[in-house]
N, C-alpha and C positions, 0 to 999 in steps of 0.2 A: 612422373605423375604431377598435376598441377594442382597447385594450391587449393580451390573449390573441389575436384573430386577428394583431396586427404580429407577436407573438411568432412564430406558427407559420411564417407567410410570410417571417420570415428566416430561421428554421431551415430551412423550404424553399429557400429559396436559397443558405445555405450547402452543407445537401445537395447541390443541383444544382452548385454550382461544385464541389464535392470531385470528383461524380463525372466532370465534364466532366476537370478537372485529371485522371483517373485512368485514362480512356479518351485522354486523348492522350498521357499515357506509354506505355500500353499498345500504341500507333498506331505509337510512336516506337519502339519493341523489337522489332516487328514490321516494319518498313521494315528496321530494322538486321540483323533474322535474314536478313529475305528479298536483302535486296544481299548476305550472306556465303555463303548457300546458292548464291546466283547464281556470286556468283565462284568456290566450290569447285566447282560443276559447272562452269565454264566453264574452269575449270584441268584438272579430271579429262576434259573431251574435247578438250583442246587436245595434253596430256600423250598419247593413245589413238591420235590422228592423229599426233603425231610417232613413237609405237610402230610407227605401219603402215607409215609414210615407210621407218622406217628395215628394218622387215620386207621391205620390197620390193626397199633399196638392198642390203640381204643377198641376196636372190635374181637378184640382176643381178648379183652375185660384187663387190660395193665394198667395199675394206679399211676397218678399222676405223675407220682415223685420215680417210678419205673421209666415212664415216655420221656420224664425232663433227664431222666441219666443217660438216655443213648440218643435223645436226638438236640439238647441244649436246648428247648422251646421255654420261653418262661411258664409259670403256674397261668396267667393271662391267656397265653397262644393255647395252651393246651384244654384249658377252659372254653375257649372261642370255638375250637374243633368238637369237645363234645358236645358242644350246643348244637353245631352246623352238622351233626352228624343223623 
């Protein structure tokens, strides 16, 4: 093989390792958004079902200090639901 074709076919393979190296960052930031978007949505409907728990434990007449012991809501949050209610 002569001199100018080694040349190109290492630069070809440097290219391809760049880009490999470039798409598995890429792969890697992607994994990492997609597990944070998961757990923010899996907080904001965990967060929705305890809103409705405690929506419910209001309309069954449970005091406040009742709905903060089984759903963790502060006096605030649980305050804000029987307003909204």
């Amino acid at each position: 093989m002569d001199i100018e074709k080694r040349v190109v076919r290492d630069e070809d393979d440097r290219i391809m390792q760049r880009n490999v190296y470039i798409w598995d960052v890429i792969r890697q930031e992607s994994e990492k958004k997609g597990k944070l978007e998961g757990l923010q949505e899996g907080e904001r409907r965990s967060r929705q079902t305890v809103c409705e728990i405690a929506g419910r434990l209001i309309q069954d007449g449970k005091s406040n200090s009742e709905i903060q012991r089984y759903t963790n809501l502060s006096l605030d949050e649980i305050k804000r639901l029987r307003n909204s209610s």
